[in-house]
MARPA-178682 format. One record per residue (C-alpha): residue number from 1; residue in three letters; x negated, z, y. Coordinates in Angstrom, 1 decimal, m for minus. Layout:
N
{NUM ala {X Z Y}}
...
# end
This chain:
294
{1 unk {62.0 m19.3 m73.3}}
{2 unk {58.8 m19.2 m75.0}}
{3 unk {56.5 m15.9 m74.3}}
{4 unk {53.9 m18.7 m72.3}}
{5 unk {56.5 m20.4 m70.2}}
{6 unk {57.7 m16.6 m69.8}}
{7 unk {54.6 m15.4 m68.3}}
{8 unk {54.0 m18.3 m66.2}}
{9 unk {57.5 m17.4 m64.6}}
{10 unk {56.4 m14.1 m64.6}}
{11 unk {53.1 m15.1 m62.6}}
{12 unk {54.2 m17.3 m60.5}}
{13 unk {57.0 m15.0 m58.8}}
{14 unk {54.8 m12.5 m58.3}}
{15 unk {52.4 m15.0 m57.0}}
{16 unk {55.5 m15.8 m54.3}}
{17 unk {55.9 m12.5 m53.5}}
{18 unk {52.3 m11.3 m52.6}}
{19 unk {52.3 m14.7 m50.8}}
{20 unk {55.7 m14.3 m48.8}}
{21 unk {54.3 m10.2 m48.3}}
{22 unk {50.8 m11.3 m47.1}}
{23 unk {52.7 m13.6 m44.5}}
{24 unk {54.1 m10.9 m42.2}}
{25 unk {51.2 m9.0 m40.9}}
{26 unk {52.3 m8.8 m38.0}}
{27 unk {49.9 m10.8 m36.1}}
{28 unk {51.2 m12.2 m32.9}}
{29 unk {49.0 m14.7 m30.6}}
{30 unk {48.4 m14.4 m27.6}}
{31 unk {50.9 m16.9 m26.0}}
{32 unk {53.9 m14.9 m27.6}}
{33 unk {56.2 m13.9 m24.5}}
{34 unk {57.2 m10.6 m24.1}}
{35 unk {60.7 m11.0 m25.1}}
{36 unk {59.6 m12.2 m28.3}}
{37 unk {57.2 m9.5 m29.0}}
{38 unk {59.9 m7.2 m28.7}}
{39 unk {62.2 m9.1 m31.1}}
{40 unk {59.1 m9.0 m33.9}}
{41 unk {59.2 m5.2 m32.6}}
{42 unk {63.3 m5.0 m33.5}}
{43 unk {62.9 m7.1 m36.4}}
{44 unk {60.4 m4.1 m38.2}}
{45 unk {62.7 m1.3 m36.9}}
{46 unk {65.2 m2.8 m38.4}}
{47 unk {63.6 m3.1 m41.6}}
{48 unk {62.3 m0.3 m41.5}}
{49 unk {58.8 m1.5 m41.3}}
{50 unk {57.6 1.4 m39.1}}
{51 unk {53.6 1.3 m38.7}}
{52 unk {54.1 m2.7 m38.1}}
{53 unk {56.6 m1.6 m35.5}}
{54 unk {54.2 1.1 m33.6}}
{55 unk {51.6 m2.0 m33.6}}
{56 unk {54.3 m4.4 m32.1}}
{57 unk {55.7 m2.0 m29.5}}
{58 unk {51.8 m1.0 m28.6}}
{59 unk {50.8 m4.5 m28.3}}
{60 unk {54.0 m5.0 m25.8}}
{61 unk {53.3 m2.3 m23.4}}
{62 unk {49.8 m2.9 m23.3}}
{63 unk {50.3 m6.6 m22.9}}
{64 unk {53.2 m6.3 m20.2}}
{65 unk {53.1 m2.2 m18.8}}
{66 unk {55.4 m3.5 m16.1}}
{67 unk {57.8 m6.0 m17.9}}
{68 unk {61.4 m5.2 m18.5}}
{69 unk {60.9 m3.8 m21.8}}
{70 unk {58.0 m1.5 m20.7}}
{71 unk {60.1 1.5 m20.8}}
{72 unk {62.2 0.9 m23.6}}
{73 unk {59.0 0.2 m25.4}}
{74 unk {58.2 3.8 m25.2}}
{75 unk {61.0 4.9 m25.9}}
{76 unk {61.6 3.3 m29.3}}
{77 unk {57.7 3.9 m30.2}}
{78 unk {58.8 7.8 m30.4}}
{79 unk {61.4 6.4 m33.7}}
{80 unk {58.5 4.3 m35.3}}
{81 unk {56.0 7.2 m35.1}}
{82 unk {58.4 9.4 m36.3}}
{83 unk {59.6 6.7 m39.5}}
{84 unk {56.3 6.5 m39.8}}
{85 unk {55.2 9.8 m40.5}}
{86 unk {53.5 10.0 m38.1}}
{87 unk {55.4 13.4 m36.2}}
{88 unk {52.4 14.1 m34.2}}
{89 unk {52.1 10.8 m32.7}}
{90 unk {55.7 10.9 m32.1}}
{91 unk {55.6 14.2 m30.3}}
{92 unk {52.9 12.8 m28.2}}
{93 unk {54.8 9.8 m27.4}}
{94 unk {57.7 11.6 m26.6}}
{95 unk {55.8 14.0 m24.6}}
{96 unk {54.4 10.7 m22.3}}
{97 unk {57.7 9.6 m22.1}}
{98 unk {59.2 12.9 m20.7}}
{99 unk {56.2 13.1 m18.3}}
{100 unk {56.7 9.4 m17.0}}
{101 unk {60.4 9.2 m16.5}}
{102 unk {61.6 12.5 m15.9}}
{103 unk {64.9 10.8 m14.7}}
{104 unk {65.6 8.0 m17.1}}
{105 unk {69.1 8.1 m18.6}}
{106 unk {67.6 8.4 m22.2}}
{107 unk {65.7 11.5 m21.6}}
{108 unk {68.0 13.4 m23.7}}
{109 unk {66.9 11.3 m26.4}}
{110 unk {63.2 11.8 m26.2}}
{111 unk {64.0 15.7 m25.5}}
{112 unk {65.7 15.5 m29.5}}
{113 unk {63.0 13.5 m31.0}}
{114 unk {60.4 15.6 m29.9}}
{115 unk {62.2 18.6 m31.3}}
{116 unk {62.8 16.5 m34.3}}
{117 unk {59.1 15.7 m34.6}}
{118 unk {57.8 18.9 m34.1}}
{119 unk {59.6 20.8 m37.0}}
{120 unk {58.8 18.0 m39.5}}
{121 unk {55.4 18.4 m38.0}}
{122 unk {54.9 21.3 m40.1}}
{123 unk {55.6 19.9 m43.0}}
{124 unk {52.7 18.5 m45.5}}
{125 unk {53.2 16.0 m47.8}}
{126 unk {53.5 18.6 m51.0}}
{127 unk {56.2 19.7 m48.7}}
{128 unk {58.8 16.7 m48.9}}
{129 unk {58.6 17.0 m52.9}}
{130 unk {58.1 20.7 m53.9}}
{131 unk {60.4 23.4 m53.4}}
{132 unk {58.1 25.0 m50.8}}
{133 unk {59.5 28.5 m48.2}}
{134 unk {59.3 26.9 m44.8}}
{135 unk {59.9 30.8 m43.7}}
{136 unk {56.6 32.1 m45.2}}
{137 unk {54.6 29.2 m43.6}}
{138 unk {53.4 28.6 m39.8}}
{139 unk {56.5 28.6 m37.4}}
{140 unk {55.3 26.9 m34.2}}
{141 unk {56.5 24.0 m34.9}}
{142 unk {59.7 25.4 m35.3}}
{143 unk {59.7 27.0 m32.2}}
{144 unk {58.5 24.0 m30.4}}
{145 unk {61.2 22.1 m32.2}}
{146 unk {63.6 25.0 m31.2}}
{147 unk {62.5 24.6 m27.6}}
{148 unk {63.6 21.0 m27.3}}
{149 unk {66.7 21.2 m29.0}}
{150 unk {67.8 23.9 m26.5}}
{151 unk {66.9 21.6 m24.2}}
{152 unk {69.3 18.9 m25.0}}
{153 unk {71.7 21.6 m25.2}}
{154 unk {71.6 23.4 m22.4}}
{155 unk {70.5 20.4 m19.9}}
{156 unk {72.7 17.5 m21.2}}
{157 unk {75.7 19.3 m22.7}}
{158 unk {77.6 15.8 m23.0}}
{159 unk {74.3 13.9 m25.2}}
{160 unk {75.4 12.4 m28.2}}
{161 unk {72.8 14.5 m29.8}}
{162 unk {73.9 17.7 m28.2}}
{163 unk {75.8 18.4 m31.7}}
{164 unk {73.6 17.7 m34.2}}
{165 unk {70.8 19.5 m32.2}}
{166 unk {72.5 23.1 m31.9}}
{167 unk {73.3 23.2 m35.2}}
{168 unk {69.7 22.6 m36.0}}
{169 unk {68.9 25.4 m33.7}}
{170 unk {71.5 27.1 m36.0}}
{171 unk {69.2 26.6 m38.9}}
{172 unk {65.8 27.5 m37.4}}
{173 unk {67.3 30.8 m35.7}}
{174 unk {67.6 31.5 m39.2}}
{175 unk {64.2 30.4 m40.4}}
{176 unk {62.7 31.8 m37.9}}
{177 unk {64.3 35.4 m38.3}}
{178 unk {63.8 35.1 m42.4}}
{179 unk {60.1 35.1 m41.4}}
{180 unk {60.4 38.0 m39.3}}
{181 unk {61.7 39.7 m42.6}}
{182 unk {58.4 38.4 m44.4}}
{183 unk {56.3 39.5 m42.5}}
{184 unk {57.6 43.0 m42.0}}
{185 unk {57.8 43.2 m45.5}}
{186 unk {54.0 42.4 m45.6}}
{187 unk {53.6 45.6 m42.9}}
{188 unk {55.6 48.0 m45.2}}
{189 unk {52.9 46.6 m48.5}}
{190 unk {49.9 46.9 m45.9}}
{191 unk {51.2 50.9 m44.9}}
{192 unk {51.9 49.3 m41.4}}
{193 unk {55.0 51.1 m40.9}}
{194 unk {55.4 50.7 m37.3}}
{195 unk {54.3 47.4 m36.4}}
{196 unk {57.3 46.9 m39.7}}
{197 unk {59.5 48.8 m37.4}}
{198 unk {58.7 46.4 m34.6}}
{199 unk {59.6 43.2 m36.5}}
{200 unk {62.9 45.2 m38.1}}
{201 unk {64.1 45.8 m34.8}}
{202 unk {63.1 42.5 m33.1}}
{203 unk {65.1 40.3 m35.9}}
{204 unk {68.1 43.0 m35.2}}
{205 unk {68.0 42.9 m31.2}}
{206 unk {66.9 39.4 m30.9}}
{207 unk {68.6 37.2 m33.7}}
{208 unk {72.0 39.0 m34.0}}
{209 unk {74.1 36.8 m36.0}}
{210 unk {71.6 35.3 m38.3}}
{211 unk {71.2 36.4 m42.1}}
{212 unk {68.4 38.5 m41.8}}
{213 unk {70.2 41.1 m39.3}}
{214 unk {70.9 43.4 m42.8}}
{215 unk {67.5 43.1 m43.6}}
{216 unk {66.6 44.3 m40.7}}
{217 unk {68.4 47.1 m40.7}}
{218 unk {66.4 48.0 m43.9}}
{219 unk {63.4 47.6 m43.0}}
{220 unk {64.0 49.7 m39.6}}
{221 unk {65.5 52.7 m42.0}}
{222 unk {62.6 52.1 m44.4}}
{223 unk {60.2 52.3 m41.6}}
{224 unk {61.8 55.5 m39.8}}
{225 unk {61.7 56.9 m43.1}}
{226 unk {58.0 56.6 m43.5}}
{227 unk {57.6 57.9 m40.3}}
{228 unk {58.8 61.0 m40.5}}
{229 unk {62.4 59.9 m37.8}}
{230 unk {64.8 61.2 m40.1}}
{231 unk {67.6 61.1 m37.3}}
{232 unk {66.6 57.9 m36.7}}
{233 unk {66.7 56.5 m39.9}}
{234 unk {70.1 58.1 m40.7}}
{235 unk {71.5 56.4 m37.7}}
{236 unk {70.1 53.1 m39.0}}
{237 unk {71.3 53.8 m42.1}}
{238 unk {74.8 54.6 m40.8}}
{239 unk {75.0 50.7 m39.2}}
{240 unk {73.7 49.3 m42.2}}
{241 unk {76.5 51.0 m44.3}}
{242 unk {79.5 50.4 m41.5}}
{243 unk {78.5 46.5 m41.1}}
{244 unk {76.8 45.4 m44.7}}
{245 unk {78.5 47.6 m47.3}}
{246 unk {77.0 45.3 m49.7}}
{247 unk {73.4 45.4 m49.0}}
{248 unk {71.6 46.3 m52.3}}
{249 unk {69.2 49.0 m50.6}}
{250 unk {72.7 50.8 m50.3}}
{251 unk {74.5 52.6 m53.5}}
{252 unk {78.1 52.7 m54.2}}
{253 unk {78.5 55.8 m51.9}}
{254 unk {76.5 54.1 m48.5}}
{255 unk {73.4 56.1 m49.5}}
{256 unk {70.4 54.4 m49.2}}
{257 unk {68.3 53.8 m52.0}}
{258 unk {64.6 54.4 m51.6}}
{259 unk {61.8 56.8 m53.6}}
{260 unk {59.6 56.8 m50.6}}
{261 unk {59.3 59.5 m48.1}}
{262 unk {57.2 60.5 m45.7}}
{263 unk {54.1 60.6 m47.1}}
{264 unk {54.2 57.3 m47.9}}
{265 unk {53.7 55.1 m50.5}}
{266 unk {51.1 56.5 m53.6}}
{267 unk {47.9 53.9 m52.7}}
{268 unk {45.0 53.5 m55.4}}
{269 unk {41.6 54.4 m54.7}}
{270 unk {40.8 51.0 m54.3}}
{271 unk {43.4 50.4 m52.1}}
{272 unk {42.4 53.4 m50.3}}
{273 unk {38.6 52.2 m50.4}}
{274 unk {39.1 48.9 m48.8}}
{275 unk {41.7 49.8 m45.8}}
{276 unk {44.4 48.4 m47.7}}
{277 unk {42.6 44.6 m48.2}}
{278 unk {43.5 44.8 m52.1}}
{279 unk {45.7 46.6 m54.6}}
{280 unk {48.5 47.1 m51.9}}
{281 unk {51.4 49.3 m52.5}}
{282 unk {54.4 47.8 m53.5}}
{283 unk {57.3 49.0 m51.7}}
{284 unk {60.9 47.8 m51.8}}
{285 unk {61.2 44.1 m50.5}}
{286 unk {64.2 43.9 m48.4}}
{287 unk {64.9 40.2 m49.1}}
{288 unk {68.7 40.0 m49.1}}
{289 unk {68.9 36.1 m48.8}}
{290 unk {67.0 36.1 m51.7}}
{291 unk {69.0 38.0 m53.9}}
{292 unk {72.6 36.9 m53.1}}
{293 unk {71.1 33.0 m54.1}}
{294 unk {69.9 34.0 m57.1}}
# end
């Protein structure tokens, strides 16, 4: 084929294709029936045509609030917002749904969507492409997302999403405790040692059996340590030794390893000058996820 015929091919498909694309806008008249409507609606969920799908399934429901696909309607607009990327839309959706049918045999759906929604909520753009720490960002979406999972699992036991939502609860007990950890970590740089104490004890009392139990363990000794509780710390220390042998703020005997006492960590004059703003003390980082993936 000669390079002129060749480009004219080459034209001319793609001349087709913007054609055949420019075709389906979905632009429906206004004699389309509602059972049609919500065939175009199927047709884009299907193909995965989301924000074409939102306009369909908005156009049915305002068009026919009380038809027999009203409800499924909003229903299914919670999916499209959601493949759409649209996660606050779709929590709001599922949110109207809840509020209007309380009692409608899919509730247990709109219950995991929303929970689905909400933690991708917290996710920027950057964040579907770059290794970002979920743990060091905001977390109310993830408990808001932990919130509705609990209750598909505690309210509707039998749901075919009953499964897949505790073991995302699973996974944001963790992410949830693992920012406990950073942020008491922050209190022990920032001289905070109590309000660190608080956290430590919090991830250990109130998210046993997650990762970040040993590191809170740590941070509690650390933070008695600083205080002046030596009892307490040695107690602390004493759990941390009998149930994480391992933990690398322990030696080879159980001891646990830290330079700092009581007085504290030695602060610069700056650091001193501006109430701890700038030139922080850097204290051990008791970040045991961390270390066992590297």
């Amino acid at each position: 084929m000669s390079k002129p015929i060749r480009i004219f091919a080459i034209t001319f498909m793609l001349f087709l294709f913007v054609g055949c694309a420019g075709k389906d806008k979905g632009e429906i008249s206004s004699d389309t029936g509602e059972q049609q409507i919500y065939k175009e609606a199927q047709r884009y969920l299907n193909s995965r045509n989301f924000n074409l799908a939102v306009r369909t399934l908005q156009l049915l429901e305002s068009r026919y609030p009380f038809g027999r696909y009203a409800e499924q309607a909003q229903l299914e607009i919670i999916y499209a917002h959601y493949g759409a990327y649209e996660r606050e839309a779709a929590v709001e959706a599922a949110d109207r749904f809840i509020r209007l049918h309380p009692q409608h045999p899919n509730i247990d759906y709109a219950h995991y969507m929303k929970g689905l929604s909400a933690y991708s909520e917290g996710e920027d753009f950057l964040a579907r492409f770059l290794p970002i720490d979920n743990t060091k960002r905001d977390t109310n979406f993830a408990k808001e997302s932990f919130s509705e999972f609990s209750q598909v699992v505690s309210r509707y036991p039998d749901s075919p999403y009953a499964a897949d939502a505790r073991a995302r609860m699973l996974h944001l007990r963790d992410l949830l405790a693992r920012h406990e950890i950073n942020v008491a970590n922050y209190y022990l740089r920032r001289g905070a040692y109590l309000a660190a104490l608080n956290r430590g004890r919090y991830v250990i009392e109130g998210m046993q059996r997650t990762s970040s139990v040993p590191d809170g363990l740590a941070i509690v000794a650390q933070s008695y340590i600083l205080l002046g509780m030596t009892d307490l710390a040695q107690d602390t220390i004493k759990t941390l030794a009998l149930n994480y042998p391992d933990h690398p703020s322990l030696d080879q005997d159980g001891n646990f390893i830290t330079t700092y006492s009581v007085d504290g960590f030695e602060r610069s004059w700056m650091n001193k000058l501006s109430f701890g703003l700038f030139d922080p003390p850097k204290p051990p980082q008791f970040d045991y996820q961390l270390l066992s993936e590297q």
